[in-house]
PLY file of the C-alpha trace (Angstrom):
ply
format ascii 1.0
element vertex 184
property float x
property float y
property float z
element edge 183
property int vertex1
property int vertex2
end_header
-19.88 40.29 3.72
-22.22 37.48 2.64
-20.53 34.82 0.35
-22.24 31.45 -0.29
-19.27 29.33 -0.93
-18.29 30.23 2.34
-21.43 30.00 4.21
-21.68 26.68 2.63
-18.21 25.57 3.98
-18.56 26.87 7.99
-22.47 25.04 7.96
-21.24 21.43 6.37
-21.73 18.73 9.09
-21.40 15.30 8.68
-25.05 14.11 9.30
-25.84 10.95 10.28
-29.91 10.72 9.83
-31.47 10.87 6.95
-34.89 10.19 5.20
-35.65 7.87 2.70
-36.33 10.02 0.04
-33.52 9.20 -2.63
-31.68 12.08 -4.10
-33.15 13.04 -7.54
-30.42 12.38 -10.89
-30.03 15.87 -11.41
-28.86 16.38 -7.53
-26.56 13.76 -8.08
-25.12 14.87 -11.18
-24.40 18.42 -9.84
-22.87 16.82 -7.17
-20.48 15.05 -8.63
-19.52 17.61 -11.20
-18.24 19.31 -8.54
-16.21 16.98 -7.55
-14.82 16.23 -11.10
-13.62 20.58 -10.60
-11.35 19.72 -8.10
-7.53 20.17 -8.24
-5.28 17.04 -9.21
-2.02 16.75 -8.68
0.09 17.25 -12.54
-4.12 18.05 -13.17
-4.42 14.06 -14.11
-7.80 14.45 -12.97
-7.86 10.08 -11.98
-10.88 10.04 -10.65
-13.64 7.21 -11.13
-17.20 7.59 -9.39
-19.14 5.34 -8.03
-22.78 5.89 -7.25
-24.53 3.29 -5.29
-28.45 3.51 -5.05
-29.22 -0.22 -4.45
-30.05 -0.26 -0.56
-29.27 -3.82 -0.69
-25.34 -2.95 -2.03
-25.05 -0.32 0.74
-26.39 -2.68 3.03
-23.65 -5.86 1.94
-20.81 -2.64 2.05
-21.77 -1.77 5.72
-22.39 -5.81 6.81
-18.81 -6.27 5.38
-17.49 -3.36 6.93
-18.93 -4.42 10.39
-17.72 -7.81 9.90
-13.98 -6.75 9.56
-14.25 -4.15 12.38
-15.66 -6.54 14.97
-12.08 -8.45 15.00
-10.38 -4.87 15.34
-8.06 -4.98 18.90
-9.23 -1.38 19.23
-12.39 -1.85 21.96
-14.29 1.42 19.74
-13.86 -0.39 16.58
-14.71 -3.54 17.34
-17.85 -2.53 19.61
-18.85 -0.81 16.48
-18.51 -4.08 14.19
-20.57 -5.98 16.55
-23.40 -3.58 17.22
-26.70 -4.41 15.75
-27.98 -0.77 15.65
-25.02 0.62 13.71
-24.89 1.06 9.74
-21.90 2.13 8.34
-23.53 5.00 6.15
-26.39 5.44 8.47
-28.98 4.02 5.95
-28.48 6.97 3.64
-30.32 6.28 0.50
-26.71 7.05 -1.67
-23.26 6.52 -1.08
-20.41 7.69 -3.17
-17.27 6.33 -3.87
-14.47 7.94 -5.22
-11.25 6.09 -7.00
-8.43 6.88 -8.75
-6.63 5.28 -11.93
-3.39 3.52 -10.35
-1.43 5.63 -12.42
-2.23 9.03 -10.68
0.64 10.94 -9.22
-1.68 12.12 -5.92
-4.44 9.91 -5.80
-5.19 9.90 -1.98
-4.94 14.08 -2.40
-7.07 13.83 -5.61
-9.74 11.85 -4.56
-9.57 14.25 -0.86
-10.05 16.79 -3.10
-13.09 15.72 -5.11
-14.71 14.76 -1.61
-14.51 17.75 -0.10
-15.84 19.62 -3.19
-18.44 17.37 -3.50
-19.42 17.69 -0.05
-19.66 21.53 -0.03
-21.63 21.10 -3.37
-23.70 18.77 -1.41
-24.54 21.29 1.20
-25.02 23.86 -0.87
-27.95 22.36 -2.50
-29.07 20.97 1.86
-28.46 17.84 1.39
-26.24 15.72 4.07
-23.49 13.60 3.78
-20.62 12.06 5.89
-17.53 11.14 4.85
-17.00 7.11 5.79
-13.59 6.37 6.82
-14.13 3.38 8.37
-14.83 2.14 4.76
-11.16 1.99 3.96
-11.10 -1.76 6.11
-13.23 -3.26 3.53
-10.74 -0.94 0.59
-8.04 -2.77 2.42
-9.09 -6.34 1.71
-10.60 -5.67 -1.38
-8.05 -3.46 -3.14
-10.16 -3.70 -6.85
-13.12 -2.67 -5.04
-14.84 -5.83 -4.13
-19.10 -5.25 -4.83
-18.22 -1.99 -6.29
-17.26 -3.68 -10.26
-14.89 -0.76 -10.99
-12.97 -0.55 -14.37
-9.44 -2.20 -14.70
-6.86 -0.26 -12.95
-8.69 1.81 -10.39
-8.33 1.55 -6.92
-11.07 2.64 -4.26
-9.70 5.47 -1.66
-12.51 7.22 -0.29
-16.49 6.87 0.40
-19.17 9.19 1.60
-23.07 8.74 2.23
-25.57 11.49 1.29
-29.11 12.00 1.78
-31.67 14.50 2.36
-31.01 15.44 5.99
-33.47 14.34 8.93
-32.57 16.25 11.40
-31.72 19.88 12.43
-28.35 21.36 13.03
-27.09 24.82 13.76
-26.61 27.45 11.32
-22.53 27.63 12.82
-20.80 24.94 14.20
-18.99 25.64 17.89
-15.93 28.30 17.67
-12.97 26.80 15.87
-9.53 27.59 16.35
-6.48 26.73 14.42
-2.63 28.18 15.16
-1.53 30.61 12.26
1.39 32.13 11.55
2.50 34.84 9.04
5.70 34.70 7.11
6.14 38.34 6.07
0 1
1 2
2 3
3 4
4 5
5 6
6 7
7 8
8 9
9 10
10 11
11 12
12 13
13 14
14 15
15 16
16 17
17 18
18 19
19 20
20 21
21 22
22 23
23 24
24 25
25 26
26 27
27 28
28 29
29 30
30 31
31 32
32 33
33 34
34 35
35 36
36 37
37 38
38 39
39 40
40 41
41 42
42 43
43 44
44 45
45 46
46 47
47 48
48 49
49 50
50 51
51 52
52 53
53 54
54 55
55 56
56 57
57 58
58 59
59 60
60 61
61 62
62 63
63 64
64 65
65 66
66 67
67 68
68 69
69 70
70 71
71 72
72 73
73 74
74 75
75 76
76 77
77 78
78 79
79 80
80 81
81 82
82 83
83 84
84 85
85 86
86 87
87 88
88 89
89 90
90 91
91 92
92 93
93 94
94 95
95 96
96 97
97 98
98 99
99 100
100 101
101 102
102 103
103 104
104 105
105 106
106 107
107 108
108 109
109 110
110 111
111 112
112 113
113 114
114 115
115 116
116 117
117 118
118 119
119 120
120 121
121 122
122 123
123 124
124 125
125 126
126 127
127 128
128 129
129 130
130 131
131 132
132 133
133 134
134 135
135 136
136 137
137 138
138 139
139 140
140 141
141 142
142 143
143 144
144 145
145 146
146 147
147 148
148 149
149 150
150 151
151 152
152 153
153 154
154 155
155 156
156 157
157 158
158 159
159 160
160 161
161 162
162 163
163 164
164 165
165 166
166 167
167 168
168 169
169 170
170 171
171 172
172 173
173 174
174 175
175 176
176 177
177 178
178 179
179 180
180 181
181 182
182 183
């Protein structure tokens, strides 16, 4: 049985090249309505986007990013900060951010959720994207969002960069394998 929503889940990948073609409005904007579908915990729905297009933004974000990294104890991280050749969302002509209002009930679930939707939507239209983790150092010291200029009372929890892919992946990733059980 062929289902797209499916298909679109099990070939996601987080890429990590992209061209410099930036992503058109309207690929954006179905993008993020996605994410603006996803559950919410007491259906608050607290989220806050933020699209950045200016390369010289993304650029500060990752500089920043690098800079607090490089004094991490963990070798990895701090090899990472320091590197000249590494860009924190892979020079990806967008990034995303999502927040949530400090009132929400769930907000690290929330915003999870409108990721992950967003990043199936994303796929399902071929574009890439990688979800940024590392971001959350510069979140961290910057808890109103520091270059981002978000509205009073939102806090940033989660970041992903998105671009038209350059570069070819499988159709399926490797076999996975997770433990279930079944509670009759």
């Amino acid at each position: 049985m062929t289902n797209t929503v499916i298909d679109a889940i099990i070939s996601r990948r987080s890429i990590r090249s992209y061209t410099a073609d930036p992503l058109s409005d309207e690929e954006i904007k179905t993008i993020l309505e996605a994410g603006k579908f996803a559950p919410s915990g007491h259906n608050c729905q607290p989220w806050h986007f933020t699209v950045i297009r200016n390369k010289e933004i993304i650029d500060t974000l990752s500089k920043k990013t690098k800079e607090l990294l490089s004094v991490r104890s963990e070798k990895w991280m701090a090899e990472l900060g320091k590197s000249k050749a590494f860009h924190l969302f892979y020079n990806a002509p967008a990034v995303v951010v999502v927040s949530a209002h400090k009132d929400a009930l769930t907000p690290d679930e929330d915003c999870a959720a409108a990721v992950e939707n967003m990043l199936i939507a994303a796929e399902s239209l071929d574009i890439g994207t990688c979800w940024v983790g590392l971001i959350h150092l510069y979140f961290g010291a910057n808890t109103n969002g520091g270059l981002l200029n978000l509205p009073e009372g939102y806090k940033p929890y989660d970041c992903f960069c998105a671009g038209h892919k350059n570069t070819h992946q499988p159709a399926r990733p490797p076999h996975r394998d997770a433990p279930v059980k079944f509670l009759d």
